[in-house]
C-alpha positions in Angstrom: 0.0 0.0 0.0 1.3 3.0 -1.2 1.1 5.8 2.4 1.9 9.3 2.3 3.3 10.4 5.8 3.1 14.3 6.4 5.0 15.4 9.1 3.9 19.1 10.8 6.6 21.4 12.5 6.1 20.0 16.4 8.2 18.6 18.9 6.5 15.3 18.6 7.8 14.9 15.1 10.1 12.6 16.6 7.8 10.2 17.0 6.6 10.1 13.4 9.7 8.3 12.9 8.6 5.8 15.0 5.4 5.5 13.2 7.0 5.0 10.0 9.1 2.2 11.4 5.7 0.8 12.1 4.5 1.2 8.5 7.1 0.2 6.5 8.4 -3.0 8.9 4.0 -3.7 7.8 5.6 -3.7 4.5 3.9 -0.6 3.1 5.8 2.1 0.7 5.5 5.1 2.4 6.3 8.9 1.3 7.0 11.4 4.1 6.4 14.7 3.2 7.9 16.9 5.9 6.6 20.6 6.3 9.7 23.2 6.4 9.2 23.8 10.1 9.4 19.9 10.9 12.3 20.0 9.3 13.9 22.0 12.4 13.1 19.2 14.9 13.3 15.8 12.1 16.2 16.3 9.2 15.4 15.1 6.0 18.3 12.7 6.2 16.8 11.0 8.7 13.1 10.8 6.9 15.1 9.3 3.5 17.4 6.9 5.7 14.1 4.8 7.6 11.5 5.4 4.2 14.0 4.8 1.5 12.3 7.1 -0.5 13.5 10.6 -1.7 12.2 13.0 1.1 10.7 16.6 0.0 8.8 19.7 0.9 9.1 21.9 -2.2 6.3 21.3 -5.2 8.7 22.8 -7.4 11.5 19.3 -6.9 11.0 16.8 -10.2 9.2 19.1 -11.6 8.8 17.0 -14.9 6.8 14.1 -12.7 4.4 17.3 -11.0 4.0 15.7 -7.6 2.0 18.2 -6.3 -0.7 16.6 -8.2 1.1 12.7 -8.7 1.4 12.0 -4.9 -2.3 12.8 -3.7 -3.7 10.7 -6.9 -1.5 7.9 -6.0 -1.7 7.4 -2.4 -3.7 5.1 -0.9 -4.1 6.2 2.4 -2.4 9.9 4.4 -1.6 10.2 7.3 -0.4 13.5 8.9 1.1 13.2 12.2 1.7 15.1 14.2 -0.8 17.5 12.9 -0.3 21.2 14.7 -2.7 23.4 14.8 -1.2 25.8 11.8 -1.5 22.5 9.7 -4.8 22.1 10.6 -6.0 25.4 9.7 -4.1 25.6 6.1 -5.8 22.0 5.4 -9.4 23.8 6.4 -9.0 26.8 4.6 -7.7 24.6 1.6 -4.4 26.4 1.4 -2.1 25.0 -1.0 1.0 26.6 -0.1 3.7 23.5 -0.2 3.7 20.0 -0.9 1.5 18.5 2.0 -1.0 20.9 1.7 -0.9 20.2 -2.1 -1.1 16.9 -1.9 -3.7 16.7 0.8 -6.3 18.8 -1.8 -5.2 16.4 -4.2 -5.7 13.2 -1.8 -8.8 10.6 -3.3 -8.3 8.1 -0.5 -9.3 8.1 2.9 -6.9 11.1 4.8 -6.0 10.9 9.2 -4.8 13.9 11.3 -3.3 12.9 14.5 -3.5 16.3 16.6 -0.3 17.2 18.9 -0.2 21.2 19.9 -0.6 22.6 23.6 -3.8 22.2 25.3 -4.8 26.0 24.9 -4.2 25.1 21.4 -6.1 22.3 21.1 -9.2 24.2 23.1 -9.4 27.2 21.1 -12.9 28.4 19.3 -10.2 28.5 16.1 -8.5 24.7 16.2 -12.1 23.5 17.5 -13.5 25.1 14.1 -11.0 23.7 11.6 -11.5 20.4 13.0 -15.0 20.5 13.1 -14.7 21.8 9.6 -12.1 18.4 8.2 -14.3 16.0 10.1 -17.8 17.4 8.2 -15.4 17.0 5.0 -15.0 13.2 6.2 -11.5 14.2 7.1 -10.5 11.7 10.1 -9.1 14.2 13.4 -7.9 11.8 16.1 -8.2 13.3 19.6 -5.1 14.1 21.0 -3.7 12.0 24.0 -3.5 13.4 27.6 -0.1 13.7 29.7 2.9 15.5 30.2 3.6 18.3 27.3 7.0 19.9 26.1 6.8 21.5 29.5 5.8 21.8 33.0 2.0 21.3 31.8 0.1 18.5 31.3 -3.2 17.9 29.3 -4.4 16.8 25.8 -2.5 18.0 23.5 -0.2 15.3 23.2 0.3 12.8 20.0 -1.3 9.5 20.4 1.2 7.0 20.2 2.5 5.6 17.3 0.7 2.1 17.9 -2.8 4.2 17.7 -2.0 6.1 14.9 -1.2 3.1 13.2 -4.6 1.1 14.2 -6.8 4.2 13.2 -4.7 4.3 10.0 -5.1 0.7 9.2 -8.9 0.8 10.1 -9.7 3.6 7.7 -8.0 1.2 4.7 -10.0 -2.0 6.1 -7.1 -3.7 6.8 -5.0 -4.8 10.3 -2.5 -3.9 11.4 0.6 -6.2 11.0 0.8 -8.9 14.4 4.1 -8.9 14.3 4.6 -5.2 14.9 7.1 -4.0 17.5 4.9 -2.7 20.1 6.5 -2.1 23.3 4.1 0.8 24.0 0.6 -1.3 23.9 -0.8 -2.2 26.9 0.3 -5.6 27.3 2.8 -6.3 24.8 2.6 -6.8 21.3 -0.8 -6.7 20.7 -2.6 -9.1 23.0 -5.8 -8.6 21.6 -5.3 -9.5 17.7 -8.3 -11.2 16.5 -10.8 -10.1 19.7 -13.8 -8.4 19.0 -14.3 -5.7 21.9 -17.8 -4.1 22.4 -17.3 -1.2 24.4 -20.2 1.4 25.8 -19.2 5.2 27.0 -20.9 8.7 27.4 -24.2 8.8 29.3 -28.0 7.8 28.3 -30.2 11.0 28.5 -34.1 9.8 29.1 -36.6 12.0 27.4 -39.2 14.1 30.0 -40.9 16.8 27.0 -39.2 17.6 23.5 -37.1 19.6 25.3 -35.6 18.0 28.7 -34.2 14.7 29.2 -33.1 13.1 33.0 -29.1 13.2 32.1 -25.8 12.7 33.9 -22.1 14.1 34.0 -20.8 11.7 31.6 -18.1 12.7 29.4 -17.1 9.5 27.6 -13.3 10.4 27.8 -12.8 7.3 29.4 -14.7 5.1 27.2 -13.0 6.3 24.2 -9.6 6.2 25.8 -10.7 2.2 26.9 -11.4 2.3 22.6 -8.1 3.6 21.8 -6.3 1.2 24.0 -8.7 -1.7 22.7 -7.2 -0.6 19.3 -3.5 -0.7 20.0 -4.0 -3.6 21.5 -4.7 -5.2 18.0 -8.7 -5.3 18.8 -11.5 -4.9 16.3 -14.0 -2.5 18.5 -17.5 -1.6 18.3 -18.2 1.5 20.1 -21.6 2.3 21.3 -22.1 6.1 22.8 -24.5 8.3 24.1 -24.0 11.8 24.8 -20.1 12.9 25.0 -18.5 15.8 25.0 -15.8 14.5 22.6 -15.8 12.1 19.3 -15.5 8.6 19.3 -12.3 7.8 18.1 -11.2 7.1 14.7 -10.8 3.4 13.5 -14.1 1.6 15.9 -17.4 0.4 14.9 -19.0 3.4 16.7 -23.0 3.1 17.0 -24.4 6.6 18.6 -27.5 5.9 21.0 -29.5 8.0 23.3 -31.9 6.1 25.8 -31.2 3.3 28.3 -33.6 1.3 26.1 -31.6 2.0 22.5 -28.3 0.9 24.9 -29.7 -1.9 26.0 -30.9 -2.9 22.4 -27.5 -2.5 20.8 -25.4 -4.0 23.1 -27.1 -7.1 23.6 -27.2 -7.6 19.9 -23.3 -7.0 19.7 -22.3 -8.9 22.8 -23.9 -12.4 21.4 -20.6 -12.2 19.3 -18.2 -10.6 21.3 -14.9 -11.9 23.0 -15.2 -8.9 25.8 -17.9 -6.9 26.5 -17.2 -3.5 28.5 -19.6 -1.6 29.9 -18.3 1.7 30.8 -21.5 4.0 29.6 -23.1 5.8 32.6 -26.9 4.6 32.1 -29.7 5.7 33.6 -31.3 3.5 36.6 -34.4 5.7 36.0 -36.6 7.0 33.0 -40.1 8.8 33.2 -42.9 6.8 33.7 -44.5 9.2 30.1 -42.9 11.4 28.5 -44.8 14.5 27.7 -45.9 15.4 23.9 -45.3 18.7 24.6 -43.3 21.1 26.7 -44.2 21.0 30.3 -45.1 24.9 30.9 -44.4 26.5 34.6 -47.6 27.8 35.2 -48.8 30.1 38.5 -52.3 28.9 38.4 -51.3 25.5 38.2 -49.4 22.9 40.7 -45.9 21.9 40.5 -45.6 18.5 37.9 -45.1 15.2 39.8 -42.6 13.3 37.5 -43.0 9.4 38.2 -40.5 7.1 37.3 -40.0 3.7 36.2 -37.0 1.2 36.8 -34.2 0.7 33.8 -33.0 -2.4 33.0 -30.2 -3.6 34.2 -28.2 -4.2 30.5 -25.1 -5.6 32.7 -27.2 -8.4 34.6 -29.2 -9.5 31.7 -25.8 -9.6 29.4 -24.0 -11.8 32.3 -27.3 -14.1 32.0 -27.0 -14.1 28.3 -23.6 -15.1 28.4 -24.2 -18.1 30.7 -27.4 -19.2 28.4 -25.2 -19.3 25.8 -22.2 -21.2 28.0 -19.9 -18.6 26.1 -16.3 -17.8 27.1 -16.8 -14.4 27.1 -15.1 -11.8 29.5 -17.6 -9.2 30.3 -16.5 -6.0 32.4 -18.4 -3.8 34.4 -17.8 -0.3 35.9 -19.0 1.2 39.2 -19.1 5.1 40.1 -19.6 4.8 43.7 -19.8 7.3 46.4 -20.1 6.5 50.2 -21.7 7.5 53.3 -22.5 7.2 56.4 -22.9 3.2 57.0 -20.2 2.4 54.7 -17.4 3.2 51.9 -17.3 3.3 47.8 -15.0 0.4 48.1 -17.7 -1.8 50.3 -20.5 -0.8 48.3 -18.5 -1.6 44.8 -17.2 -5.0 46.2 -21.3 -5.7 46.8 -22.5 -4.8 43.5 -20.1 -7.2 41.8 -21.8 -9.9 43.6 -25.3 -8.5 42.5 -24.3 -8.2 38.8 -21.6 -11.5 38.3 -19.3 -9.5 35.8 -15.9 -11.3 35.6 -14.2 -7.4 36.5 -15.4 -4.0 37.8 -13.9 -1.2 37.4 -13.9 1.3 40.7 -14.1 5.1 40.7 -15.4 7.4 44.0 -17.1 10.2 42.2 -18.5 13.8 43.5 -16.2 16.7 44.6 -12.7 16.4 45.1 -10.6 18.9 47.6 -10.7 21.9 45.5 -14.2 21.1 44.9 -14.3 19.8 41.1 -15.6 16.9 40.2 -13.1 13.5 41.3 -13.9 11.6 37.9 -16.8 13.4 35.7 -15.8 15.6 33.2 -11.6 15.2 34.0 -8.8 14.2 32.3 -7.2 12.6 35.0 -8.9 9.6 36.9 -8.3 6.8 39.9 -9.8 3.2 39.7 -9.3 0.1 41.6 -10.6 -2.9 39.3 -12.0 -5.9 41.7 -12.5 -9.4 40.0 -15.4 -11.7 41.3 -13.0 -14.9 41.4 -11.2 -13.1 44.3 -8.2 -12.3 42.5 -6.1 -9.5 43.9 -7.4 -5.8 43.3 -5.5 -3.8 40.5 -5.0 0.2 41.3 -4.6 2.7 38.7 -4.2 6.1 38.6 -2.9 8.8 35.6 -4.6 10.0 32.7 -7.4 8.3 31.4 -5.7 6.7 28.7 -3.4 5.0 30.7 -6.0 4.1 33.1 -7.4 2.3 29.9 -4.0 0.7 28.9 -4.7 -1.2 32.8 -7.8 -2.1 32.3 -6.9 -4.0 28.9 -4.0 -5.3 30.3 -5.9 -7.2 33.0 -8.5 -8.3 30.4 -5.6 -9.8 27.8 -4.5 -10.9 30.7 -7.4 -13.2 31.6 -8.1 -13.8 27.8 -4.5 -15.1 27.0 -4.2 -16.4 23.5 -6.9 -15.7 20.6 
């Protein structure tokens, strides 16, 4: 497969090389096009030593063979990584000022931006805009990872590593990524997870009250999507089913968008009955109204507060765990728990009981509500702390960090108890 690998003028440029390592040790001919600022952190040497390819950023080189037009029409697949925020805005406003940006207008196949700027960067109106405006274009725009940055700071803004880039990439093109990879950044290895299928749930179910109010939660999704992007280094083919988020599923899943307990519990059962691992990280609803009203509920003087009745949800996890043992399928099914405590007894105590009630092979642990500086612990944070509990007794596995690499523990405790495909 022929891959064009644009390179943007950012620190993490480094790492591009390690993502072309990746692509070309998969036995794909790849073309790095480096912008002139990249060329300040990543020499050209270096791009033409590890491609084997001629390495350049001027449309006016070979003129005679008019590669600003030749390279776009012949690759199958472009990836730009990492992808700063000046890159992004020259590929939304169609700019054609050297070769990438050439050969991106020119591009007919499918065409991935892996983000990597500061977070300011990443969160302004402007960035938020042009990436808006590539995704509507069916441009794919990873989600940047979250950690440490060039300095002191940490957030998202960092590039996803080269193992996801490569999955998403591979994904777009319909085909895997190579299992015999060097992968020493996956969760568990080199890609435990070849060959699973992973059904995964994130965000949070909103149940309908009038046309225009819904019973919600504080659900972001981040951690369901970073759970996806692990899944997917891992070497696992994902099907993502979301409700409300406040980011994008990630590139390279199955993703299936929902918005009531009911439509969750629909979908997932009908993609756990083939599934290797089932993990339900959505924050669902335990209640919905009783009747939902055809029309908006008015606050009226002359008339007495509404009385909003509601009816129990079902409980997708349970009936999933009794589905599974119907079938007598080896199936690994994962559960998580945001748990508070009180007065009579701990998050911890009250987590350890609902794995009883449910019978999910693993749960996942977080104490929610406000933290010491009075944001939330878990909801809406980039950050998060889990303890994951397994109903056979086995020992209890802490994490803490970013959610990403609280994902990358999860799946290695699940390709852990899976073992070989």
């Amino acid at each position: 497969m022929n891959i064009v690998l644009g390179v943007g003028g950012g620190i993490a440029a480094y790492k591009s090389a390690l993502l072309l390592r990746l692509f070309t040790e998969a036995g794909h001919r790849v073309t790095v096009i480096p912008t002139e600022a990249s060329t300040k952190f990543v020499g050209v040497a270096t791009w033409e030593a590890l491609s084997g390819q001629p390495v350049t950023n001027d449309v006016f080189d070979a003129v005679d063979q008019v590669n600003h037009v030749r390279i776009g029409h012949e690759a199958d697949l472009i990836v730009v990584a990492p992808a700063t925020a000046d890159l992004l805005a020259r590929a939304a406003g169609g700019q054609a000022n050297d070769l990438l940006t050439t050969t991106l207008l020119m591009a007919r196949g499918p065409v991935l931006f892996a983000p990597a700027m500061h977070t300011e960067m990443w969160r302004h109106a402007a960035t938020a805009a042009n990436v808006a405006t590539l995704r509507s274009r069916g441009v794919h725009v990873l989600e940047p990872a979250v950690g440490r940055l060039t300095g002191p700071d940490t957030g998202p803004g960092r590039l996803p590593d080269p193992e996801v880039i490569l999955a998403a990439a591979m994904e777009l093109v319909g085909s895997p990524a190579a299992p015999n990879t060097h992968d020493a950044g996956s969760p568990a290895g080199a890609r435990p997870l070849v060959g699973r299928q992973v059904v995964i749930t994130a965000g949070g179910t909103r149940e309908p009250l009038d046309p225009v109010r819904f019973l919600g939660n504080k659900s972001s999704g981040k951690q369901g999507v970073a759970l996806a992007e692990s899944a997917l280094a891992a070497g696992a083919e994902v099907t993502f089913i979301h409700g409300h988020m406040d980011v994008p599923a990630p590139a390279g899943v199955k993703a299936q968008s929902i918005e009531t307990a009911l439509e969750l519990r629909s979908a997932t059962l009908a993609a756990a009955a083939t599934a290797d691992v089932v993990i339900m990280a959505a924050a669902v609803a335990d209640f919905r109204p009783a009747t939902i009203s055809t029309g908006k509920i008015k606050k009226r003087d002359d008339v007495a507060d509404p009385v909003i009745k509601l009816v129990r949800n079902p409980d997708i996890l349970v009936e999933i765990v009794a589905h599974r043992a119907a079938q007598n399928r080896a199936q690994l099914i994962v559960g998580f728990a945001a748990e508070t405590g009180d007065s009579e007894s701990d998050a911890l105590s009250y987590a350890q009981a609902k794995l009883q009630r449910k019978g999910c092979d693993l749960l996942v642990v977080n104490e929610v509500g406000p933290g010491e500086s009075g944001t939330e612990k878990v909801f809406g944070q980039d950050g998060n702390r889990v303890e994951i509990l397994a109903l056979d007794g086995a020992g209890t596995v802490q994490a803490a960090g970013s959610k990403r690499e609280v994902a990358d523990a999860v799946v290695r405790v699940i390709a852990g108890r899976l073992g070989s495909p």
